[in-house]
C-alpha atoms as a printed R data frame, in Angstrom:
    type eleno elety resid chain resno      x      y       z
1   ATOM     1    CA   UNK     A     1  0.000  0.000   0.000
2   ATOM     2    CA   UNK     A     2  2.964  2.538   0.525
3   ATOM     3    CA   UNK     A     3  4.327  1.710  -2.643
4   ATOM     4    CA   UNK     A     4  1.282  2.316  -4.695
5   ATOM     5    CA   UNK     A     5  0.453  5.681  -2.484
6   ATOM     6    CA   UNK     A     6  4.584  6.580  -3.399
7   ATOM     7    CA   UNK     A     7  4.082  6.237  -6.818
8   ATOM     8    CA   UNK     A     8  0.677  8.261  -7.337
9   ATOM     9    CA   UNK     A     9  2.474 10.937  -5.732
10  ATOM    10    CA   UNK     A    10  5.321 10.667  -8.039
11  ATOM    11    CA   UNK     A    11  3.102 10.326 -10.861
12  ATOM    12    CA   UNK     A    12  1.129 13.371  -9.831
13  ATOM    13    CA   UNK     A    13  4.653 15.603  -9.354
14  ATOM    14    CA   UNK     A    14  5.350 14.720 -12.389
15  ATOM    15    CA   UNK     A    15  2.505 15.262 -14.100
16  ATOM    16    CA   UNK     A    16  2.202 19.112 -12.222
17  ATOM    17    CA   UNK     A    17  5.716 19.432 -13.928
18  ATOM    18    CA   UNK     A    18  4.882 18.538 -17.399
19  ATOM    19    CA   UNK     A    19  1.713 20.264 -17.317
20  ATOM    20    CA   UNK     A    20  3.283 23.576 -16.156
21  ATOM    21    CA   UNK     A    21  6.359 22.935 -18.971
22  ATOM    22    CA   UNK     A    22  4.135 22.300 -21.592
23  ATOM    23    CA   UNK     A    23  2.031 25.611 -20.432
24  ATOM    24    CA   UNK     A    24  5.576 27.585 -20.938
25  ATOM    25    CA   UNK     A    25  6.156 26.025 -24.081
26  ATOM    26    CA   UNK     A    26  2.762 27.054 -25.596
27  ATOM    27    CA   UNK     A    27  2.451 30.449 -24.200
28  ATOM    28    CA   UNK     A    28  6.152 31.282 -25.632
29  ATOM    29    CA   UNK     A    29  5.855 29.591 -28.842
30  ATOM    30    CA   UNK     A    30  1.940 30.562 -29.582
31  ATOM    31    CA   UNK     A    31  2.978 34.366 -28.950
32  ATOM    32    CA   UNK     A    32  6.645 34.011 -30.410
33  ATOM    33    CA   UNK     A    33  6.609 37.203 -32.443
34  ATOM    34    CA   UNK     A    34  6.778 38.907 -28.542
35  ATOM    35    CA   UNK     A    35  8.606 36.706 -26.836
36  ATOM    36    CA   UNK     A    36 11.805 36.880 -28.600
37  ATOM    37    CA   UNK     A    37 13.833 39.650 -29.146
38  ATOM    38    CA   UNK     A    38 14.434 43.127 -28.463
39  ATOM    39    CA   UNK     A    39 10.796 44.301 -27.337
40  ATOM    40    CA   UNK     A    40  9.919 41.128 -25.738
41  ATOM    41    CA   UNK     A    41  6.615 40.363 -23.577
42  ATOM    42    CA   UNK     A    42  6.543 36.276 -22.697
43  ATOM    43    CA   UNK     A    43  3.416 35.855 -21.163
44  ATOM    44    CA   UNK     A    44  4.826 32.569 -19.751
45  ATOM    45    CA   UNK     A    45  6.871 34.500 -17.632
46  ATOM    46    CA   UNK     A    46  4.009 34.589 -14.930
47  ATOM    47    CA   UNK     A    47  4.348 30.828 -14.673
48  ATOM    48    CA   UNK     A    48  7.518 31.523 -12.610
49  ATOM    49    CA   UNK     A    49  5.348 32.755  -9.653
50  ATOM    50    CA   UNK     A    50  4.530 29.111  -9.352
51  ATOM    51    CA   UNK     A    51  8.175 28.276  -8.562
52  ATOM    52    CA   UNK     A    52  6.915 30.114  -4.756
53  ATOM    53    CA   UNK     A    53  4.606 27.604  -4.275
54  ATOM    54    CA   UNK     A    54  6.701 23.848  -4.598
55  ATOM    55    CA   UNK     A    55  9.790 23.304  -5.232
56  ATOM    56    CA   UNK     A    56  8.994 21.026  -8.253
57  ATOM    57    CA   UNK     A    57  8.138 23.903  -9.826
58  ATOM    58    CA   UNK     A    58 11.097 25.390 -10.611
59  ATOM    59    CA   UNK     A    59 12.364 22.524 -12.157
60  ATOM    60    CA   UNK     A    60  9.038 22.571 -14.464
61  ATOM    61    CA   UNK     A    61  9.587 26.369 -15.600
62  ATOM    62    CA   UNK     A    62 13.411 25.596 -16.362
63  ATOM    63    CA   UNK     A    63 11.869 22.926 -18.738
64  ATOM    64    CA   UNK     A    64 10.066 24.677 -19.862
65  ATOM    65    CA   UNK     A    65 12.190 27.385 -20.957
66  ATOM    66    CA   UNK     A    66 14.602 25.272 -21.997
67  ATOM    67    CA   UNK     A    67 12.543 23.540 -24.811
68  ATOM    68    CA   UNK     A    68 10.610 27.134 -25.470
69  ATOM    69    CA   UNK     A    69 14.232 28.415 -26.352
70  ATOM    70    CA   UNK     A    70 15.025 25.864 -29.075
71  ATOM    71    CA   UNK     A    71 12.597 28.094 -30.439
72  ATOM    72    CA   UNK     A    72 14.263 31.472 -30.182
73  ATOM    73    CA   UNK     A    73 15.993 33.088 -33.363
74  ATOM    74    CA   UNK     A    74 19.277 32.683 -31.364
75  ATOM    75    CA   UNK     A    75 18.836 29.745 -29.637
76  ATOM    76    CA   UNK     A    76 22.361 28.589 -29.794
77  ATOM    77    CA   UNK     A    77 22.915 30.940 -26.719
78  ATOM    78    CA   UNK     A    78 19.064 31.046 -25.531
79  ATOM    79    CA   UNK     A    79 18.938 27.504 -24.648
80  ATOM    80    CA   UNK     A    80 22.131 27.318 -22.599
81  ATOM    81    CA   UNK     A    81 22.099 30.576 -21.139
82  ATOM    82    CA   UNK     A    82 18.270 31.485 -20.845
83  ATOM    83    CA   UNK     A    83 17.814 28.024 -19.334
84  ATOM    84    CA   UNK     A    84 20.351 28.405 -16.406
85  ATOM    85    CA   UNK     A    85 19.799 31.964 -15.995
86  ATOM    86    CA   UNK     A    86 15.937 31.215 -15.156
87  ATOM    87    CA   UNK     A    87 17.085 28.016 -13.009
88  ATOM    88    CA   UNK     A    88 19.586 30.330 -10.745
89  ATOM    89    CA   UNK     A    89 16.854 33.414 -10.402
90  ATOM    90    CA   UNK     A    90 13.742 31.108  -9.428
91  ATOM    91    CA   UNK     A    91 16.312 29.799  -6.738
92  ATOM    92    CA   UNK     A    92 17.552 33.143  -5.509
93  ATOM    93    CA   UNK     A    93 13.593 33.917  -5.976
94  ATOM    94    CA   UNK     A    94 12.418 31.120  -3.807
95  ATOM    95    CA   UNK     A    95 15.118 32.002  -1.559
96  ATOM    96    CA   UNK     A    96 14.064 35.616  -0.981
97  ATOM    97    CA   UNK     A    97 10.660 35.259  -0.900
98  ATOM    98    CA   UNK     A    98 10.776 32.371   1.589
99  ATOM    99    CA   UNK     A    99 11.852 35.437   4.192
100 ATOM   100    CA   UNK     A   100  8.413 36.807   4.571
101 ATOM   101    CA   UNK     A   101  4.945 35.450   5.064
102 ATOM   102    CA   UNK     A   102  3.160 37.788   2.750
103 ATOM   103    CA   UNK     A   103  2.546 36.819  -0.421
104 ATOM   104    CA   UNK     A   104  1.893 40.027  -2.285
105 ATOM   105    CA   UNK     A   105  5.727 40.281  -1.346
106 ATOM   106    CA   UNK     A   106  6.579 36.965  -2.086
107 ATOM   107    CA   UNK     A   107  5.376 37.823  -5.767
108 ATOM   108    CA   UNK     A   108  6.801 41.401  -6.053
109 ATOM   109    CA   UNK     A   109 10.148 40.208  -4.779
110 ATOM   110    CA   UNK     A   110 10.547 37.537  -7.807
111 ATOM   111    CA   UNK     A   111  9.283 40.098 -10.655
112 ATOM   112    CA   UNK     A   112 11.705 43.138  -9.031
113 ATOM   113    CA   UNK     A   113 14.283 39.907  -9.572
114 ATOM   114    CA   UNK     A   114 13.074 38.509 -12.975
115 ATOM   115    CA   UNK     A   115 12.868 42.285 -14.088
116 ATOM   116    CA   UNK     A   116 16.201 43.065 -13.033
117 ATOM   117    CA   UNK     A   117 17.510 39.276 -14.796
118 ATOM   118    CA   UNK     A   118 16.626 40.815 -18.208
119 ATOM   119    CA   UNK     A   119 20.334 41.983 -18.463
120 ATOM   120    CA   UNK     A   120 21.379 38.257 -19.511
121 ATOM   121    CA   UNK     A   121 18.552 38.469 -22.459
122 ATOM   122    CA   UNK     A   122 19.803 41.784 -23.209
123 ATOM   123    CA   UNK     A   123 23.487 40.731 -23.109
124 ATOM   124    CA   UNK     A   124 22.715 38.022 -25.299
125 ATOM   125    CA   UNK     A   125 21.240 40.161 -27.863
126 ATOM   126    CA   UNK     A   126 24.226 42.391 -27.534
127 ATOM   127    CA   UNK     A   127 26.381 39.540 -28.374
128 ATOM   128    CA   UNK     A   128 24.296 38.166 -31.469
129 ATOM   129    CA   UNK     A   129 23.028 40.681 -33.084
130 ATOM   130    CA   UNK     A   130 25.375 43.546 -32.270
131 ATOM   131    CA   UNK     A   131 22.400 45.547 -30.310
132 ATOM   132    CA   UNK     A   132 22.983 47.905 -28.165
133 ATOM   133    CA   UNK     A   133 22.783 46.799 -24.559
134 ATOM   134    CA   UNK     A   134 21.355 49.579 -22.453
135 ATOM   135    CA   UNK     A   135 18.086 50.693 -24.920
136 ATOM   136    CA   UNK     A   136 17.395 46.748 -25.298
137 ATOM   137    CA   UNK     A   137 18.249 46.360 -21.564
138 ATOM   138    CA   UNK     A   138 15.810 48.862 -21.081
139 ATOM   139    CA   UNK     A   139 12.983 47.495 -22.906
140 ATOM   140    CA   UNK     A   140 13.118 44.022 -22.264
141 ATOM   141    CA   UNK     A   141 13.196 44.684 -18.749
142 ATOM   142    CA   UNK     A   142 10.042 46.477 -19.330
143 ATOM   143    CA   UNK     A   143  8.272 44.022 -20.947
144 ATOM   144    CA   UNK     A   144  9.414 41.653 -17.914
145 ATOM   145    CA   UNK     A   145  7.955 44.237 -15.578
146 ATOM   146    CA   UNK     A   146  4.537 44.430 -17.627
147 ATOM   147    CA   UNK     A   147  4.570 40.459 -18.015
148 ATOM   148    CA   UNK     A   148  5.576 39.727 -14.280
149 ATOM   149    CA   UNK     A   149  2.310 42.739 -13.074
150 ATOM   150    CA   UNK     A   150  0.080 41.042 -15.368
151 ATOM   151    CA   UNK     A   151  0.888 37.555 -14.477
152 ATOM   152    CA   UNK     A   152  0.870 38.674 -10.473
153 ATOM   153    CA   UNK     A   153 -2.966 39.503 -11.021
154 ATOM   154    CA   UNK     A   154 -3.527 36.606 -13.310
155 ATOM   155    CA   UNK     A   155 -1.679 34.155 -10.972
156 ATOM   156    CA   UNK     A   156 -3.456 35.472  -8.108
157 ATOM   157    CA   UNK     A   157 -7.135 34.512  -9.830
158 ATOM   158    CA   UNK     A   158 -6.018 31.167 -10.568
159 ATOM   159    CA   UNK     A   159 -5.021 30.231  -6.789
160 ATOM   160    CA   UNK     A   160 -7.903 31.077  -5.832
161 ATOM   161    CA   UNK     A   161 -9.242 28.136  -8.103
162 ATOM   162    CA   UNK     A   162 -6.414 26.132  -7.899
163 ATOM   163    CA   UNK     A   163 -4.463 25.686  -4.881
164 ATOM   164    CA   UNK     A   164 -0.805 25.121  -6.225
165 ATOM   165    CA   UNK     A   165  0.606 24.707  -2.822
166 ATOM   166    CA   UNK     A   166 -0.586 21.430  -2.373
């Protein structure tokens, strides 16, 4: 009986990690023309506010950028670097935010960081396609800031339907 009760919770972690992935994937790839590039808005970003919630989570957003980056125009340095970039700033995230109770300030502590992240987007641009780094700095870290609000609200509905903390 332990075993089976083991496995249906591994099977259900799992699951909650593909599911989330797979929601990155799509909301990156269906609204590409925005979430690559120099003015860049990735709806998907508000996914990362589930990384506060379970652990697991963060490991389903990584995947989930990592495959969504195969699809970027310069993936060759997307994948590697967008991938680990998002891995070490849900950590530092989840780190943070774990030193308060309140969870308006859990969520505006990991879009002030995710905002603020934009300079390894920015610095990748820079590299590949000889842009200038402080105007593309500049407005990809705005489009974080406008994805992360959005997503705040939006991720606030949806816990009220569905309790990702469990």
């Amino acid at each position: 009986m332990q075993q089976t009760t083991t496995t249906r919770s591994s099977l259900l972690h799992l699951t909650q990690i593909a599911i989330i992935a797979s929601l990155y994937v799509v909301l990156t790839v269906v609204f590409s023309p925005l979430s690559y590039g120099v003015v860049q808005i990735r709806f998907s970003e508000m996914l990362n506010y589930t990384a506060l919630f379970k652990k697991r989570y963060v490991w389903a957003v990584t995947l989930g950028v990592l495959i969504a980056n195969f699809f970027s125009p310069t993936w060759l340095i997307d994948v590697p670097v967008g991938t680990i970039g998002t891995l070490i700033f849900l950590l530092l995230g989840r780190w943070l935010a774990n030193k308060t109770e309140k969870r308006w300030l859990k969520f505006l502590i990991l879009g002030v960081i995710f905002t603020a992240s934009m300079f390894t987007v920015a610095g990748q641009l820079a590299i590949v396609n000889h842009i200038p780094f402080w105007p593309s700095y500049a407005s990809i870290a705005l489009g974080e800031a406008l994805s992360m609000g959005v997503g705040a609200v939006i991720m606030r509905a949806v816990l009220v339907v569905l309790p990702l903390d469990r």
